[in-house]
LOBA-179479 format. One line per field, with one value per residue: x, y, z of N, C-alpha, C in turn. Coordinates in steps of 0.05 Angstrom, whole numbers. Example, Ala and Ser with C-alpha at 12.3 -4.5 7.8 and 13.67 -1.06 7.14 Angstrom:
nx	[264;257]
ny	[-114;-45]
nz	[156;142]
cax	[246;273]
cay	[-90;-21]
caz	[156;143]
cx	[264;258]
cy	[-66;1]
cz	[156;157]
//
This chain:
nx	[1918;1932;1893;1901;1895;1850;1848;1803;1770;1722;1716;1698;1744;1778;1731;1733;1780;1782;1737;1770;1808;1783;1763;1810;1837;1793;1742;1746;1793;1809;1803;1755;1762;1727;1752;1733;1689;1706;1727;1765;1805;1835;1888;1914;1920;1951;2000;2021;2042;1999;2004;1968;1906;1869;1895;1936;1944;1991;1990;2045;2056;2068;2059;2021;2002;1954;1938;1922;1881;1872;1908;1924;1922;1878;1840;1827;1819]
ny	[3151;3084;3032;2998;2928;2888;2830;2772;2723;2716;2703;2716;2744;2764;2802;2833;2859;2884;2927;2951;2967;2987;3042;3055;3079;3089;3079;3089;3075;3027;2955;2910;2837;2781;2723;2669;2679;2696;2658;2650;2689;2677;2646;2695;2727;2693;2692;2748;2747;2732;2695;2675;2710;2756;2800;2854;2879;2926;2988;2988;2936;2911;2864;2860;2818;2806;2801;2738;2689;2659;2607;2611;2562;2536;2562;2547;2499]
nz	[4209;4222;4250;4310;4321;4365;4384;4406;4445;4463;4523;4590;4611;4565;4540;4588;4578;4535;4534;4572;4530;4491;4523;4543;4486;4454;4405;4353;4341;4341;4322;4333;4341;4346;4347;4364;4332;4288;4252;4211;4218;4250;4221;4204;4264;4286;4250;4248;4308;4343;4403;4441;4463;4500;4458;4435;4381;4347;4306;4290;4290;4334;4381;4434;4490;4532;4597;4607;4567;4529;4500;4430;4406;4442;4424;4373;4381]
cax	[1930;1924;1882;1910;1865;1847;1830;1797;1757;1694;1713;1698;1773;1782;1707;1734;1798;1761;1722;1788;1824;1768;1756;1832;1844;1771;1726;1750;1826;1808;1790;1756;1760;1726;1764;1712;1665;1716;1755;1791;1825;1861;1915;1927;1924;1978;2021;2028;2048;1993;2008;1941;1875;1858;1924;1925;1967;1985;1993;2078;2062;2073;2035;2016;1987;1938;1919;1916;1858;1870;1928;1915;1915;1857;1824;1833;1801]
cay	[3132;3057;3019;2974;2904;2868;2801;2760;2694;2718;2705;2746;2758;2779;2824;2858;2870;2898;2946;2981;2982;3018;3063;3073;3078;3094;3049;3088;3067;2995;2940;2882;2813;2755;2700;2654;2682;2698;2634;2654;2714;2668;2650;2734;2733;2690;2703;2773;2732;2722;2667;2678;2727;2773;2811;2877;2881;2952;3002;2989;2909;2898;2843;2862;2794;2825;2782;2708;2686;2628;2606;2605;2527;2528;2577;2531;2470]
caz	[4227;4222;4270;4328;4324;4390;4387;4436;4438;4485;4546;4607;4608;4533;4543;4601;4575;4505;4538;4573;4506;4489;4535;4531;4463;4432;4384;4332;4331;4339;4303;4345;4328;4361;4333;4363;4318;4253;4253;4179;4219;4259;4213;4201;4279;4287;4229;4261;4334;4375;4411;4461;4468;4488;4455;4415;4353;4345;4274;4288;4288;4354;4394;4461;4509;4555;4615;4595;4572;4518;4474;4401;4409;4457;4405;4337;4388]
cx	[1916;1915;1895;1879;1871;1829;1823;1778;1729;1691;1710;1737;1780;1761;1724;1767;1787;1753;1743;1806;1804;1767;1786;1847;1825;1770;1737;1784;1828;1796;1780;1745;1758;1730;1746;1688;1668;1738;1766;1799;1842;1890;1933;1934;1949;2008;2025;2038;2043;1995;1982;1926;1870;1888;1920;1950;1970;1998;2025;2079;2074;2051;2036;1990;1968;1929;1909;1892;1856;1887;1913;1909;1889;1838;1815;1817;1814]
cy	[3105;3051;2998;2951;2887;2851;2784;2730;2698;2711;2718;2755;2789;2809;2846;2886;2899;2921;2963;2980;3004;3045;3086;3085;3097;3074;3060;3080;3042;2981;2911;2867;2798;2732;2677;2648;2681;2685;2634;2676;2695;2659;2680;2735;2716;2685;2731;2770;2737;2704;2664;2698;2725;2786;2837;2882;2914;2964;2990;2950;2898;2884;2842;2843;2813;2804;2757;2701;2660;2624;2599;2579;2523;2538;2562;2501;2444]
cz	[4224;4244;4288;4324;4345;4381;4403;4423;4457;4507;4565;4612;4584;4538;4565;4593;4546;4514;4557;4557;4493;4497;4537;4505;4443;4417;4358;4320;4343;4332;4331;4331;4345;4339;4337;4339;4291;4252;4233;4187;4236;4255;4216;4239;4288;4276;4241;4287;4357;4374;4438;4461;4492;4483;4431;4397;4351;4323;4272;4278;4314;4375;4426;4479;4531;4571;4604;4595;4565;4500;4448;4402;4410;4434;4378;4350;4377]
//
């Protein structure tokens, strides 16, 4: 099974959301990405269409927004 990847930007938003994809999902069927931190995934993150973080891309390619945290915009500065 392919991995779902949540990406976030380190906010307490993104973190808390992070830690219940975890808890619902498991660490091992997810990939996290702080875009903050790996600013050359952000094109891949929104070529795939996030349009904000914290949001979980999942194995099908579907882009699920989780609780607003920061549009890609705010993210790229």
């Amino acid at each position: 099974m392919e991995k779902s990847i949540f990406y976030h930007a380190g906010c307490p938003v993104c973190l808390s959301a992070e830690h219940d994809i975890v808890n619902l999902i498991g660490v091992e069927s997810v990939e996290i990405v702080h875009i903050g931190e790996k600013r050359n995934r952000i094109a891949e993150a929104e070529k795939a269409g996030v349009k904000s973080v914290p949001a979980l891309l999942t194995p099908n390619g579907n882009v699920l927004h989780i609780n607003y945290g920061a549009s890609m915009a705010d993210v790229k500065g």
